[in-house]
N, C-alpha and C positions, 0 to 999 in steps of 0.2 A: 558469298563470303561468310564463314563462319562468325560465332559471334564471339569467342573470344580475339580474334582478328579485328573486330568492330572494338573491341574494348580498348585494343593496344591501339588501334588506330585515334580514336579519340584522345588519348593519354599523348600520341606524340603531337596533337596539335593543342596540347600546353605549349609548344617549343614554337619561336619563329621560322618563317617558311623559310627564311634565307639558313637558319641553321640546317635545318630538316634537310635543304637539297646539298648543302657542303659537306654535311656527313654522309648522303646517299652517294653523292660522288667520291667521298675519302673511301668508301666500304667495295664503287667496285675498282679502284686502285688495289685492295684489298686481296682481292678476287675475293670476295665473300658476297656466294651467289642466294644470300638470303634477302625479303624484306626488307630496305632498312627501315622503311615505317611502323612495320611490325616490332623489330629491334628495338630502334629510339623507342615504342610505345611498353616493351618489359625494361629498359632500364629507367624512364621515368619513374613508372610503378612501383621501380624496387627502389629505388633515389626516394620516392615519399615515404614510403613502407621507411627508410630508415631516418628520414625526416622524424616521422611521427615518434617510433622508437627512442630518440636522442630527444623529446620535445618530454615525452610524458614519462620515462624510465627511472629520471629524478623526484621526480612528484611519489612513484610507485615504491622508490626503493628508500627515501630520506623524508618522505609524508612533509618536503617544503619542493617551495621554487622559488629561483631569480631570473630576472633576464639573459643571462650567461647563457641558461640552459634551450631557449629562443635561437641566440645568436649562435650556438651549437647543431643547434637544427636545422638551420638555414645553409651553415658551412660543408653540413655533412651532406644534404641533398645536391647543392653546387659540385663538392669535392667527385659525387658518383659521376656524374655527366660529365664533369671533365675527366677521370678515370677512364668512362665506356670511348668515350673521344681519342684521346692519348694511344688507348691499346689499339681502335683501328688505324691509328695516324702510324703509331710506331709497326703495326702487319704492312702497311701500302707502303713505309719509307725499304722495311726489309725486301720486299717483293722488290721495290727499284734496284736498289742495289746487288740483288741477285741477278736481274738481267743486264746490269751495264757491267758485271763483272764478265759474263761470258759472248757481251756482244762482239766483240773483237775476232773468237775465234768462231761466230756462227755465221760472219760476213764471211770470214775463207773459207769456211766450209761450201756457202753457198757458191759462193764465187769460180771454187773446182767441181762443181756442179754442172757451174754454165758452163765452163770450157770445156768438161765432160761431152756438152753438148743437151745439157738438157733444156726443156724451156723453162724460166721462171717460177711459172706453178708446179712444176716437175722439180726443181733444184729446193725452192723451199717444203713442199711437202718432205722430199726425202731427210732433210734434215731434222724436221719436227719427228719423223717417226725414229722410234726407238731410242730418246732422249726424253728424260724428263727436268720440271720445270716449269717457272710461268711462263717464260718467253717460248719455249716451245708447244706450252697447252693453247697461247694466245696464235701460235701461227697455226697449230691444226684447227683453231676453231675458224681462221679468218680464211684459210682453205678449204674449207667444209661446206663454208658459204657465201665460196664464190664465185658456186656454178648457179647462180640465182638470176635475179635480173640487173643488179646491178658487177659493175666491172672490178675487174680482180683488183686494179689499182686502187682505186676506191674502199675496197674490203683493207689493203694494206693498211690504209691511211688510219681505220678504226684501231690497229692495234695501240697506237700513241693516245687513245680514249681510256682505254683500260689499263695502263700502265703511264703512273704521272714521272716519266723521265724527259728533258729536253734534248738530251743526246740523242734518244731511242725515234725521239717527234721529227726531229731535222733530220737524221737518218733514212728515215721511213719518207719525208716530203723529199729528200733528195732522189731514193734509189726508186718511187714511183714517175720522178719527173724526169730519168735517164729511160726506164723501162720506155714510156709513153713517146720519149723524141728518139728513141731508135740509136742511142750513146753506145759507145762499151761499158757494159753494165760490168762484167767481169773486171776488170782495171779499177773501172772507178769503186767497186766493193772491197779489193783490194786495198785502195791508200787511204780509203775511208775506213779501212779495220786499222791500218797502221798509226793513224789520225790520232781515233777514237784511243789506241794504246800508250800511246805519247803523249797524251791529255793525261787520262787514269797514272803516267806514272808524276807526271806534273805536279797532280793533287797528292798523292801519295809521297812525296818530298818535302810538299807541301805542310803537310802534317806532323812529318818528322821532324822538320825545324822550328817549329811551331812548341812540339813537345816541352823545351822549356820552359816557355811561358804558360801551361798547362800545372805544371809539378807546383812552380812558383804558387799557383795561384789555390791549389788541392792543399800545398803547405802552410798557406796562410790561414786557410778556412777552415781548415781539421785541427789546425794546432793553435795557429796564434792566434784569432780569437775565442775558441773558448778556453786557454788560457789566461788571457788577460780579463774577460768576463770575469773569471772564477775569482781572481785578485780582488776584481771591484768590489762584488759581493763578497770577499770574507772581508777586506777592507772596510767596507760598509759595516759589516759586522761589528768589528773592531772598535770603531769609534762609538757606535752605538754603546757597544760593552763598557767602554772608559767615562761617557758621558753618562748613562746610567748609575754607574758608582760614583761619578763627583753629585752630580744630582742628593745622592742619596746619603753622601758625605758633608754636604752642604746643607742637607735640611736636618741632620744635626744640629746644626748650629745655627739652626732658623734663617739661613740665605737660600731654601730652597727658589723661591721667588725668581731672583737673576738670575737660575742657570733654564736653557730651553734645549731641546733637542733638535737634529737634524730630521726635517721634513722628508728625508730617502732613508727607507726601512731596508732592513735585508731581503723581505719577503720582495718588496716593489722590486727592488735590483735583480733580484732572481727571474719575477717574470717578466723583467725587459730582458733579460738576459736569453730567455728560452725564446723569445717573440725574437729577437735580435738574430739566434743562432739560426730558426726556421727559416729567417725571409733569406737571410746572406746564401743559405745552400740552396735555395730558390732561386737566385739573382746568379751564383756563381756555377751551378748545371745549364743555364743558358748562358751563360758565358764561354762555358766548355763548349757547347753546341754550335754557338756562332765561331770558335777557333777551327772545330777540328770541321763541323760538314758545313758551314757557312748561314746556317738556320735556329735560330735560339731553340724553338721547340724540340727539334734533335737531342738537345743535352739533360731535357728535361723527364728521361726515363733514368737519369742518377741521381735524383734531386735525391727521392727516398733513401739511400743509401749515403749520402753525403749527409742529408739531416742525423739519418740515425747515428753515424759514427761523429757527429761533432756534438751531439746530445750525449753520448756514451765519456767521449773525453771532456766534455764540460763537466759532467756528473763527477767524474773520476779526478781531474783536475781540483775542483772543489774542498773535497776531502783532504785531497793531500795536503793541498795550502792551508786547512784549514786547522785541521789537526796537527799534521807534522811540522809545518812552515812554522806559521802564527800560534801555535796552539791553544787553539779555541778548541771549544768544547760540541 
């Protein structure tokens, strides 16, 4: 073992072992036929490397510090590792979805294969050659080696290992436990392709009607509230401005004394406002994920995108109300 390899490897056992082996298995859903202990062990590395950066960069560039800049460093090292996380989660969810897209028509292929007359190993090799893809790289490999010592059925069974689909798993446990009792395999790949496509258009209607409650909920969180945010804080504003001048109208005439101010500043309202707008597009891309593919972390590769454009119209919003609306200054 090399000894930069010893380095990453010690770096990824910062991480607990139950993470270490759920991201080893997310990566070969992935197909990514790298390390992942070597992986986990550079993006730890670089997660600290930007730790350290975000800890001491205020110290270097403003000669102070507060706590903030701490709890900045801690979020940024976290944020990487779920980043490095997310990209291989969102690579193995695409790869799934590439192969249940085209399972339907690789069962008939296979299927006129057999009644071609070919054997099994014969009917799936042909199909994997001169196709590319995962699901076609997963059956040359699982035909490659399965003139070994273990049995072809058995090699089939690994391909549901390397691609996390449940479709692809029961597929694969069915057409090995037809091959093995001697069924019509040809028939039964047949109504299992047809199955399998009357499922996909299931979900696919699925979705569609769904669609409304998706818009509803993209409308409320892009517009209405950082709209109504924007209100609070010039509102907030507002009063501050009016109690300021009587305050200052009042100690005129030496009753400054009786008048007090409201304990919510415009600055406070602002960063619950921005705290407010990050978690809702947080909360509402897993919302979208659980509607449309039935898994919150699904929807959580829009989250960035939704934050940014309700941070743009909150920004935007603000102005207008505050200037043009209210006109505050």
């Amino acid at each position: 073992m090399r000894t930069l390899d010893r380095i990453y490897l010690d770096f990824a056992r910062v991480l607990p072992m139950g993470f270490r082996q759920g991201f080893q298995k997310q990566m070969v859903y992935a197909g990514l036929s790298i390390n992942a202990n070597s992986f986990l062990g550079q993006v730890v590395m670089l997660s600290i490397m930007y730790g350290v950066i975000a800890f001491f960069a205020p110290l270097a560039l403003f000669g102070g510090y507060r706590l903030d800049f701490a709890i900045v460093a801690v979020l940024l090292f976290g944020l990487s590792l779920f980043m490095s996380y997310m990209w291989v989660y969102f690579r193995a969810e695409d790869r799934t979805k590439r192969v249940e897209s085209i399972l339907p028509d690789t069962f008939q292929m296979i299927a006129g294969n057999l009644r071609a007359g070919m054997t099994p190993y014969k009917a799936l090799k042909s199909v994997a050659k001169g196709h590319k893809g995962p699901l076609a790289e997963e059956i040359e490999y699982v035909t490659s080696h399965a003139l070994g010592t273990e049995s072809f059925a058995d090699n089939l069974l690994k391909i549901s290992e390397r691609i996390n689909s449940d479709t692809l798993d029961k597929s694969m446990k069915l057409f090995t436990t037809s091959m093995r009792s001697g069924g019509r395999l040809a028939t039964l790949l047949e109504e299992l392709s047809v199955d399998i496509s009357e499922t996909q258009a299931l979900k696919n209607e699925l979705k569609t009607s769904t669609k409304t409650y998706t818009a509803f909920i993209m409308f409320t969180v892009l517009f209405g509230a950082p709209l109504l945010l924007a209100i609070s804080v010039n509102f907030v504003k507002m009063i501050s401005n009016m109690q300021s001048k009587t305050i200052q109208s009042t100690a005129d005439f030496g009753m400054g004394g009786l008048m007090s101010t409201i304990p919510i500043t415009a600055d406070f309202m602002m960063q619950i406002s921005i705290s407010m707008l990050v978690f809702t597009s947080i909360l509402a891309s897993m919302l979208m994920g659980t509607i449309n593919e039935g898994q919150p972390k699904s929807g959580l590769k829009y989250a960035l995108g939704i934050m940014a454009a309700c941070l743009i119209i909150f920004f935007i919003s603000n102005v207008i109300v505050g200037k043009y609306v209210l006109g505050l200054a």
